[in-house]
C-alpha positions as CSV (number, residue, x, y, z in Angstrom):
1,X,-82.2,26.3,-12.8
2,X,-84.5,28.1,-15.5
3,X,-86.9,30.8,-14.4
4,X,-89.8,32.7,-16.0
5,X,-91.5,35.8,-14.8
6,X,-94.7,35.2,-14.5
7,X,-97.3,38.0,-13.2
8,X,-94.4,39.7,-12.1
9,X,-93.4,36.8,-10.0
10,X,-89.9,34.9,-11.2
11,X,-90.4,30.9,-10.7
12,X,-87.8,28.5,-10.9
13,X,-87.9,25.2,-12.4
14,X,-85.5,22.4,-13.0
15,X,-84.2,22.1,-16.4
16,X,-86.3,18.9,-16.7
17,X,-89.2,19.9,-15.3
18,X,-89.6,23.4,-16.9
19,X,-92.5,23.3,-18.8
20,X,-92.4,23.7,-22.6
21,X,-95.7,25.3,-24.3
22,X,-97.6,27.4,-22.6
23,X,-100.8,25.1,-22.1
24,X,-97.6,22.8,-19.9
25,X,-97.1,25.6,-17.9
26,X,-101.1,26.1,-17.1
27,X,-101.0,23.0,-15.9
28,X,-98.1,22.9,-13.7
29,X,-99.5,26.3,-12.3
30,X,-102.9,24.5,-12.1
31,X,-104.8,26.9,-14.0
32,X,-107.5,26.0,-16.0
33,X,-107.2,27.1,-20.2
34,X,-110.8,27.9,-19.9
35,X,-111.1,31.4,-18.5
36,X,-108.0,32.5,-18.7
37,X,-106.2,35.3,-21.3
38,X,-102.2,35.0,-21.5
39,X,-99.6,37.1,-23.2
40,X,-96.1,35.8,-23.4
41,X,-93.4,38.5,-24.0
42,X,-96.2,41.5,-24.8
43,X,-97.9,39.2,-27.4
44,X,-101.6,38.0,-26.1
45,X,-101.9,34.5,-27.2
46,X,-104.8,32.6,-29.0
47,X,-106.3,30.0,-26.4
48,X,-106.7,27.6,-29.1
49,X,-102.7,28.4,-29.9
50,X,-102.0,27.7,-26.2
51,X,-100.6,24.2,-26.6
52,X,-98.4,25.0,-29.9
53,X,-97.1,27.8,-28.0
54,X,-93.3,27.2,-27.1
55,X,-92.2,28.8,-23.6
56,X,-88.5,29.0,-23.0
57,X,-86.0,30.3,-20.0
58,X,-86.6,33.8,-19.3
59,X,-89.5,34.8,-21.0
60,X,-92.2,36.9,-19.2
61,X,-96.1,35.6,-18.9
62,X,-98.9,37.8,-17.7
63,X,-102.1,35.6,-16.9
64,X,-105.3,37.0,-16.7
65,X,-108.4,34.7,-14.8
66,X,-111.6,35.8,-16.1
67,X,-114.5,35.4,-13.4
């Protein structure tokens, strides 16, 4: 299995169904790229870098909804 910790929260995946960019994991997570802000180990990421952004085991992701 490969994990990442995201919001404090570690979640599993399959290796072939972990996702790999960050706009991938959105999605499996069903959150919309719209109103949201994300950092990916300490470093806030670009929405419009989102889908060129590689996510790999292990890493940490804080996601923050705007309302």
């Amino acid at each position: 299995m490969k994990s990442l910790k995201v919001n404090g929260v570690e979640r599993q995946f399959a290796p072939d169904q972990m996702p790999g960019t960050l706009s991938a994991l959105l999605d499996a997570l069903g959150v919309g790229t719209n109103a949201v802000v994300a950092e990916v180990d300490g470093q806030i990421v670009r929405r419009e870098e989102f889908h060129r952004t590689q996510i790999a085991d292990g890493q940490q992701i804080e996601l923050i909804k705007l309302m």
